[in-house]
Backbone as CSV, one residue per row, in Angstrom:
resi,resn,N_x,N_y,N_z,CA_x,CA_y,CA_z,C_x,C_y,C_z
1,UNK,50.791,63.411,9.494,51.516,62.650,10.473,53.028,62.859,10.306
2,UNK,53.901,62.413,9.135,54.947,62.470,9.067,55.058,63.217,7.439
3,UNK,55.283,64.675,7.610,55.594,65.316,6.357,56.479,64.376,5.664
4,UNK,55.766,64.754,4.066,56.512,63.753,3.159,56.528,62.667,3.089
5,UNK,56.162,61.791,3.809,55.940,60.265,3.988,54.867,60.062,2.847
6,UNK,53.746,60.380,2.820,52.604,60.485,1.972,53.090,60.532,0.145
7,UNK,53.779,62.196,0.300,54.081,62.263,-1.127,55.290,61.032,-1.481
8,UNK,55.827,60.898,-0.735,57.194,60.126,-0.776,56.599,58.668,-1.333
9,UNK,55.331,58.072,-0.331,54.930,56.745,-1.051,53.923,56.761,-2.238
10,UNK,53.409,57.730,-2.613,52.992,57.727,-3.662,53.857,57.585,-4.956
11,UNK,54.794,59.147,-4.586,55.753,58.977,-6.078,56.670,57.638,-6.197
12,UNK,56.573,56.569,-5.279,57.358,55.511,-5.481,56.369,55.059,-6.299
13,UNK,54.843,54.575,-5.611,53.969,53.975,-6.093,54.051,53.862,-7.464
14,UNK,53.773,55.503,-8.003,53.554,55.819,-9.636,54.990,55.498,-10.117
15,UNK,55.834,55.744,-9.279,57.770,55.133,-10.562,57.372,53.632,-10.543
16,UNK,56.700,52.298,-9.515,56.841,51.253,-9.199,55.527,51.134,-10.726
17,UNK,54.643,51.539,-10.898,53.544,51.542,-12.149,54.266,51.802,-13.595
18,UNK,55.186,52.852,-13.179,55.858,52.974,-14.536,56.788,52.239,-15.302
19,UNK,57.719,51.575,-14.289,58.343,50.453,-14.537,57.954,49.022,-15.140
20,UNK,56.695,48.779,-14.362,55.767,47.749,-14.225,55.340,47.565,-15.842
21,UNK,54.527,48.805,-15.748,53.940,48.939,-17.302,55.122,49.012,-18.633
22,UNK,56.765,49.554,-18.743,57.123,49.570,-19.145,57.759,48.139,-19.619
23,UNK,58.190,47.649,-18.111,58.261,45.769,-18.499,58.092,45.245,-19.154
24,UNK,56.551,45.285,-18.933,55.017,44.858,-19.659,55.465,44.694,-21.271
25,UNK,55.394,46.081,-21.423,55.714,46.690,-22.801,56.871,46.474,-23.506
26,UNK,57.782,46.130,-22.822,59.482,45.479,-23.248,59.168,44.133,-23.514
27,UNK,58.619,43.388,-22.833,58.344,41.995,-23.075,56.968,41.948,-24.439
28,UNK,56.238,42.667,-24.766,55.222,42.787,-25.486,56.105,42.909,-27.018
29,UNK,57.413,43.274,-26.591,58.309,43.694,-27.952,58.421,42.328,-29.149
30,UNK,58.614,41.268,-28.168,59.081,39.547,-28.203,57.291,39.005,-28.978
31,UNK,56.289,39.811,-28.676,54.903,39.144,-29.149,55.040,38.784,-30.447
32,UNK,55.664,39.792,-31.306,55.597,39.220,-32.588,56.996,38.217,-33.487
33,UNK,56.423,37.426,-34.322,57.044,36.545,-34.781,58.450,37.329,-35.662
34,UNK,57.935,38.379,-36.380,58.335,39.492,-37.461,59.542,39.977,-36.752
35,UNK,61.053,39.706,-37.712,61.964,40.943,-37.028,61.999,41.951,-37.198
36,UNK,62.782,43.162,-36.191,63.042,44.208,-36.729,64.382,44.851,-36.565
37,UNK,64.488,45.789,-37.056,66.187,46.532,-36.906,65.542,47.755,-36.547
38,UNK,66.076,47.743,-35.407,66.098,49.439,-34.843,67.787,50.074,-35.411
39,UNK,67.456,51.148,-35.975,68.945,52.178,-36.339,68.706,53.076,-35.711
40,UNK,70.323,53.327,-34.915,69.757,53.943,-33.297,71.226,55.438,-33.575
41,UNK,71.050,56.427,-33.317,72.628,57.549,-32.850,72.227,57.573,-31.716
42,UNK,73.490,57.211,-31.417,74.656,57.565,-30.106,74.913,59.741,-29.963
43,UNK,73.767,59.778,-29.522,73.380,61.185,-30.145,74.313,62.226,-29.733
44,UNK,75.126,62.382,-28.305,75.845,62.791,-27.825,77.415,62.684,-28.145
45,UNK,77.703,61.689,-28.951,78.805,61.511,-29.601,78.985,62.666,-30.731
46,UNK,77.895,62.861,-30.899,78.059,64.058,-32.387,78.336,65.234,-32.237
47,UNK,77.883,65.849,-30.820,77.958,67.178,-30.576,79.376,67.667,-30.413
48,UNK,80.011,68.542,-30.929,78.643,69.986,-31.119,78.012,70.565,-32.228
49,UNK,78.279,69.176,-33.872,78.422,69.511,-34.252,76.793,68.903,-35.038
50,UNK,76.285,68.197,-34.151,75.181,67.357,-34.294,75.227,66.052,-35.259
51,UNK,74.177,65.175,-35.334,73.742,64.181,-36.374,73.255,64.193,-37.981
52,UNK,72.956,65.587,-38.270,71.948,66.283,-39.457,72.476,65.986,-40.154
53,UNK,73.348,65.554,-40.628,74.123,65.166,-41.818,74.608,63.914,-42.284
54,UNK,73.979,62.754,-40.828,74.277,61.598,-41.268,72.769,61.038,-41.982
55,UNK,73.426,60.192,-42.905,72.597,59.627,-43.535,72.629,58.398,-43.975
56,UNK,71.983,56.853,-43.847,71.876,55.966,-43.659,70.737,55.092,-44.606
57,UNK,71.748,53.896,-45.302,70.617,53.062,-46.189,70.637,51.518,-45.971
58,UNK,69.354,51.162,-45.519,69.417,49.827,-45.220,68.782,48.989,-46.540
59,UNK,69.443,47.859,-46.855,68.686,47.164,-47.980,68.937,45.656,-47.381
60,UNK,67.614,45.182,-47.814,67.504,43.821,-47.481,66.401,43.051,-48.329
61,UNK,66.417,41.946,-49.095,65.220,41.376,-49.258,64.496,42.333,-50.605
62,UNK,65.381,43.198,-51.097,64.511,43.477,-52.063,64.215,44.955,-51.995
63,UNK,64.397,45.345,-50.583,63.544,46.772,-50.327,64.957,47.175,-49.770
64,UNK,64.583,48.893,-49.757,65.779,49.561,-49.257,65.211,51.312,-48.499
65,UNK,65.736,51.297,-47.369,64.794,52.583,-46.544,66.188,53.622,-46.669
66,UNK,66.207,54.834,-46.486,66.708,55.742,-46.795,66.267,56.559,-45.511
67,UNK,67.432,56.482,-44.814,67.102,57.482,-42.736,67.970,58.497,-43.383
68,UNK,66.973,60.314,-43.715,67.625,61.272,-43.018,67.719,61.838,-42.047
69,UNK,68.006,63.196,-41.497,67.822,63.430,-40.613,66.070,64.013,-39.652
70,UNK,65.337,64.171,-40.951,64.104,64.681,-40.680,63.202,62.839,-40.530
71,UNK,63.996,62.032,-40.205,63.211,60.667,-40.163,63.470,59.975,-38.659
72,UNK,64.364,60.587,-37.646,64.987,59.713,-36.823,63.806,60.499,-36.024
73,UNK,63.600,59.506,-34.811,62.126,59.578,-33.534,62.755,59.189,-32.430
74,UNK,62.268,59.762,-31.424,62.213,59.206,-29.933,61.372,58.879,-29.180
75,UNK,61.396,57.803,-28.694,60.127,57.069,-28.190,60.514,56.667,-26.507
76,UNK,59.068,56.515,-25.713,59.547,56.135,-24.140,60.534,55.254,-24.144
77,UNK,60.437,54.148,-25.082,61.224,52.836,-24.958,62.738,53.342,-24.799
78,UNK,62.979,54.370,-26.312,64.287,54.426,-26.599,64.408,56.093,-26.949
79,UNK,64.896,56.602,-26.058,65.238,58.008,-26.590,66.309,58.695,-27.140
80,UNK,67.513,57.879,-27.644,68.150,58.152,-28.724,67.025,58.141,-29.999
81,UNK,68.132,58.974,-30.557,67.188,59.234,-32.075,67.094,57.634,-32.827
82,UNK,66.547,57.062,-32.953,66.567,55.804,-34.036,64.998,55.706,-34.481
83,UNK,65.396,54.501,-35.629,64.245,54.251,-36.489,63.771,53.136,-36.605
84,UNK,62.710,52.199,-36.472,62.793,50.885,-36.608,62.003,50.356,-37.765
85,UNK,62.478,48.992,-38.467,62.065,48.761,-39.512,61.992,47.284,-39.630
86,UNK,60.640,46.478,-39.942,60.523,45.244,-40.111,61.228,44.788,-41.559
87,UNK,61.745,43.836,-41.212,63.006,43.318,-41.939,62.756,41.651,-42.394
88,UNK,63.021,41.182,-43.310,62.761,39.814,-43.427,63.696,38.875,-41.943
89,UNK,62.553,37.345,-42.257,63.621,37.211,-40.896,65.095,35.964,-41.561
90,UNK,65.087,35.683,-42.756,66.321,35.464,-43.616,66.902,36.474,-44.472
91,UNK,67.962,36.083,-44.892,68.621,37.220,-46.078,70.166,37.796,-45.767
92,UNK,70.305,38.771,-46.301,71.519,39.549,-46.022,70.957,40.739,-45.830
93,UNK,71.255,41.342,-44.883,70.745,42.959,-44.377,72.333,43.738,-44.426
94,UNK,71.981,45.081,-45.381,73.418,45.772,-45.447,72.863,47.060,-44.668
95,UNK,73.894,47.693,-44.607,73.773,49.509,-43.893,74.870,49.723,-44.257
96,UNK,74.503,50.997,-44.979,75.066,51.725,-45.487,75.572,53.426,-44.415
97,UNK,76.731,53.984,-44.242,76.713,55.125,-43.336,77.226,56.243,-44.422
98,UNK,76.885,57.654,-44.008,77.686,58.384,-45.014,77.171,59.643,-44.107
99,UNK,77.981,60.478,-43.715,78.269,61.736,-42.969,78.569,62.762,-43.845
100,UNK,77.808,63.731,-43.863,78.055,65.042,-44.619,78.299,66.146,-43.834
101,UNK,79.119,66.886,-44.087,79.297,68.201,-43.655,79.562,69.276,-44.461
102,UNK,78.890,70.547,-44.475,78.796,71.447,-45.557,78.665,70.981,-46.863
103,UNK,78.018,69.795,-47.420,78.171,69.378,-48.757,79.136,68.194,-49.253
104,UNK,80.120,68.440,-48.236,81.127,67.419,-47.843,80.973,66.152,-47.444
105,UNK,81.262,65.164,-48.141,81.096,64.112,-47.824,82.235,63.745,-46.914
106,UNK,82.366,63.532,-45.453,83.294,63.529,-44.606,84.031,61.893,-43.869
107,UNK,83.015,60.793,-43.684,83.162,59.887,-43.896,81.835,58.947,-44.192
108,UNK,82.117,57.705,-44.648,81.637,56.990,-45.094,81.890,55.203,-45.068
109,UNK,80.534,53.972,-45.088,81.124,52.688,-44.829,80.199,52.150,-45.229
110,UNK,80.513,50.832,-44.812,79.036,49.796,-44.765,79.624,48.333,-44.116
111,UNK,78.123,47.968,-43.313,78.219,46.860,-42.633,77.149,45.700,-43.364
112,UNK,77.202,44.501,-43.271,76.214,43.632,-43.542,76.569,42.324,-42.703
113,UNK,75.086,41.703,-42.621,75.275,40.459,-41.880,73.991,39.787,-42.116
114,UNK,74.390,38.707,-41.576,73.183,37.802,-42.044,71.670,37.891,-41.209
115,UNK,70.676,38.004,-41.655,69.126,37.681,-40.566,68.867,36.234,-40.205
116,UNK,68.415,36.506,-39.016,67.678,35.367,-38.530,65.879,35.510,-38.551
117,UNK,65.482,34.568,-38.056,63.948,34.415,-37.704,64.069,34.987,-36.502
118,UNK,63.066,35.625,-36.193,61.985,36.114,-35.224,63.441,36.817,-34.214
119,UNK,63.825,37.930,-34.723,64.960,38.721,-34.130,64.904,40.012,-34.127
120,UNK,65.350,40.830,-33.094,65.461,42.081,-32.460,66.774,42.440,-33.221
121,UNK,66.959,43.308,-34.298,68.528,43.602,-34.638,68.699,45.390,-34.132
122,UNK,69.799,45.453,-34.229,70.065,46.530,-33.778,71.498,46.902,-34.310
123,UNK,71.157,48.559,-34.799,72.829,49.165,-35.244,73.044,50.352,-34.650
124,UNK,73.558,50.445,-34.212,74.050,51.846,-33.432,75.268,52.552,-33.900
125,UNK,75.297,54.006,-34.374,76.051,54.625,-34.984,76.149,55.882,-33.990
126,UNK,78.066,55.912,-33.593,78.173,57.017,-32.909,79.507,57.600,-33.885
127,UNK,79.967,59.036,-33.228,81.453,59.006,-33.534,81.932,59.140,-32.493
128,UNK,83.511,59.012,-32.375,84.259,59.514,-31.367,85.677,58.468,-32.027
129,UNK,86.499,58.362,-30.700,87.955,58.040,-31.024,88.003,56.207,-30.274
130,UNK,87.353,55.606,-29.737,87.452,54.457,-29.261,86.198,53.414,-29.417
131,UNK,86.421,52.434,-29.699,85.450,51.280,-30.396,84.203,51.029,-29.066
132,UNK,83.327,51.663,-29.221,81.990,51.670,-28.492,81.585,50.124,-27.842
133,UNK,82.232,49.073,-29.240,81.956,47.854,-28.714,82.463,47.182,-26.873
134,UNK,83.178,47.631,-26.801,83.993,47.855,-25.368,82.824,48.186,-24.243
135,UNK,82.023,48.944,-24.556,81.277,49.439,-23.394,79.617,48.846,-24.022
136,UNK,79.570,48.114,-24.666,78.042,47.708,-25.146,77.340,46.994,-24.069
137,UNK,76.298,46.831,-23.543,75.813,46.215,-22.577,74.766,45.710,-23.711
138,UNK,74.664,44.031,-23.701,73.631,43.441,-24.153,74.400,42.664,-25.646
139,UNK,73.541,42.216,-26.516,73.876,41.616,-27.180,74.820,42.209,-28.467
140,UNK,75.664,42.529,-28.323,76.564,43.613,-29.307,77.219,42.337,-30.305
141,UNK,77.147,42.290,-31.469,78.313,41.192,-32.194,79.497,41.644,-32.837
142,UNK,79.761,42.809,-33.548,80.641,43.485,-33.809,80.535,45.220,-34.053
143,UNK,81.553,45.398,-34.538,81.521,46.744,-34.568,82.540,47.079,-36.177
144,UNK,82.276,48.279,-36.161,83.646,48.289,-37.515,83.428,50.319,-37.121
145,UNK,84.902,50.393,-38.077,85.356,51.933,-37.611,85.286,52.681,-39.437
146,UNK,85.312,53.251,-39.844,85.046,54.094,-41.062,86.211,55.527,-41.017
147,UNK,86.740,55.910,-41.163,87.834,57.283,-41.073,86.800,58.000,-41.029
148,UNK,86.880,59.460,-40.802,86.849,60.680,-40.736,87.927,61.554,-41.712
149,UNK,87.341,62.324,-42.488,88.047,63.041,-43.361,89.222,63.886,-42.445
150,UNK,89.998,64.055,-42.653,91.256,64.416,-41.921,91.070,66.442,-41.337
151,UNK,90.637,66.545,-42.402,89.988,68.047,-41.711,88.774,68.377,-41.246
152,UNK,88.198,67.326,-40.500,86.903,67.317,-40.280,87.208,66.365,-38.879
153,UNK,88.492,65.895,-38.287,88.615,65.104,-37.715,89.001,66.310,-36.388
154,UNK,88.285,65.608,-35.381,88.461,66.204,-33.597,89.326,66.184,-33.370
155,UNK,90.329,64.918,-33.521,91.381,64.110,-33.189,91.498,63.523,-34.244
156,UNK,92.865,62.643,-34.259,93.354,61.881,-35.442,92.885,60.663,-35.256
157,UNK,92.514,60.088,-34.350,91.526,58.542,-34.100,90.151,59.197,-34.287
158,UNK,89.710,60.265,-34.396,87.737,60.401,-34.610,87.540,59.390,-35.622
159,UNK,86.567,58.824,-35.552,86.215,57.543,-36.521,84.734,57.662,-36.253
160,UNK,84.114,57.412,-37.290,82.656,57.104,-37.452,82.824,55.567,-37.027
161,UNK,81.932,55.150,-36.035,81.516,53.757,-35.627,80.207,53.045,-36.036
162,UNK,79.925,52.157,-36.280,78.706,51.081,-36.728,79.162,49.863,-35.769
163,UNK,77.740,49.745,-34.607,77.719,48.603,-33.773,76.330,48.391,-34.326
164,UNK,76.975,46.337,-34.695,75.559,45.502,-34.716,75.428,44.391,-34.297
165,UNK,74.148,43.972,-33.788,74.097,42.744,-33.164,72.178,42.464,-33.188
166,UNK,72.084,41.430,-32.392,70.465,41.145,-32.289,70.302,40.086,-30.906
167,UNK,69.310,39.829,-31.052,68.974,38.840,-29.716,67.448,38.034,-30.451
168,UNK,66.929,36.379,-30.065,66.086,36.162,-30.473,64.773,37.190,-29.641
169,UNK,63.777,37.142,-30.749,62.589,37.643,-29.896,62.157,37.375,-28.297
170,UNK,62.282,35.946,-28.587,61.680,35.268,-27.601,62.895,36.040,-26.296
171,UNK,64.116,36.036,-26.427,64.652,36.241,-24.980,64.484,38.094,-24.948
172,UNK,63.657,38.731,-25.665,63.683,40.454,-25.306,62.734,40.409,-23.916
173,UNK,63.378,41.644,-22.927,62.970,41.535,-21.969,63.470,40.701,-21.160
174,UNK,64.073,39.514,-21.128,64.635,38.824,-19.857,65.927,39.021,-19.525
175,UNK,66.751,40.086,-20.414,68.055,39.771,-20.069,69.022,39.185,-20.529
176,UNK,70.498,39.574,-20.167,71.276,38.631,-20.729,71.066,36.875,-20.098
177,UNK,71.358,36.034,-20.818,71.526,34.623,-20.158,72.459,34.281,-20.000
């Protein structure tokens, strides 16, 4: 009848299913009581020189995980490289950052903050020259900047960045309030 009309309402159909189901699955995040910390790169910030060399230690509660580069995943949810890890839901949670290049330890930091119960945390590590916190959409709480070794630097502001923040379980999936 009308070329394309057909394919046209289908492929909405299946994007309108994919969404649907993904929802689904965003809100399914909030099911459990248990927090977690996703450690996420800002993957495009690194190039051209890539991420392979950052390396990252979270300790909390006793235990401590160790992200190299042969550990970071991409998943439908989230396709930056990150890692997620159930975390007590009290305590002090630290992260540790440390960037290598050729053997070189180029820069280096650490963030910590306190846990809550039944929480979504999140750290996001990019580089570049301006505080990422500025453009965060969602629950961002701070940020902190780390130098760049001076001959290893793009620019004289390149700074290794660490953004962290969380949201309770219960509000993942609905949005800011």
């Amino acid at each position: 009848m009308f070329p394309g009309f057909t394919t046209g309402i289908f492929s909405a159909v299946r994007s309108i299913r994919r969404s649907v189901f993904a929802l689904a699955l965003l809100g399914c995040l909030g099911c459990s009581s248990r927090s977690e910390l996703t450690v996420a790169v800002t993957e495009h910030s690194f190039k051209p020189e890539g991420y392979g060399g950052l390396v990252v230690e979270v300790r909390t509660g006793g235990r401590a995980w160790v992200i190299r580069s042969t550990d970071w995943v991409r998943t439908a949810f989230l396709q930056s490289p990150h890692v997620v890890l159930e975390v007590p839901d009290d305590g002090l949670l630290e992260v540790f950052v440390l960037l290598v290049a050729n053997g070189d330890t180029i820069a280096r930091g650490a963030i910590d903050f306190d846990l809550k119960p039944a929480y979504e945390w999140y750290v996001d590590i990019s580089r570049g020259e301006i505080d990422p916190l500025g453009t965060c959409l969602g629950a961002c709480q701070a940020s902190r900047s780390f130098p760049i070794k001076a001959s290893h630097q793009r620019s004289p502001a390149d700074s290794l960045w660490v953004v962290w923040g969380g949201i309770p379980k219960s509000q993942v999936g609905k949005g800011e309030s």
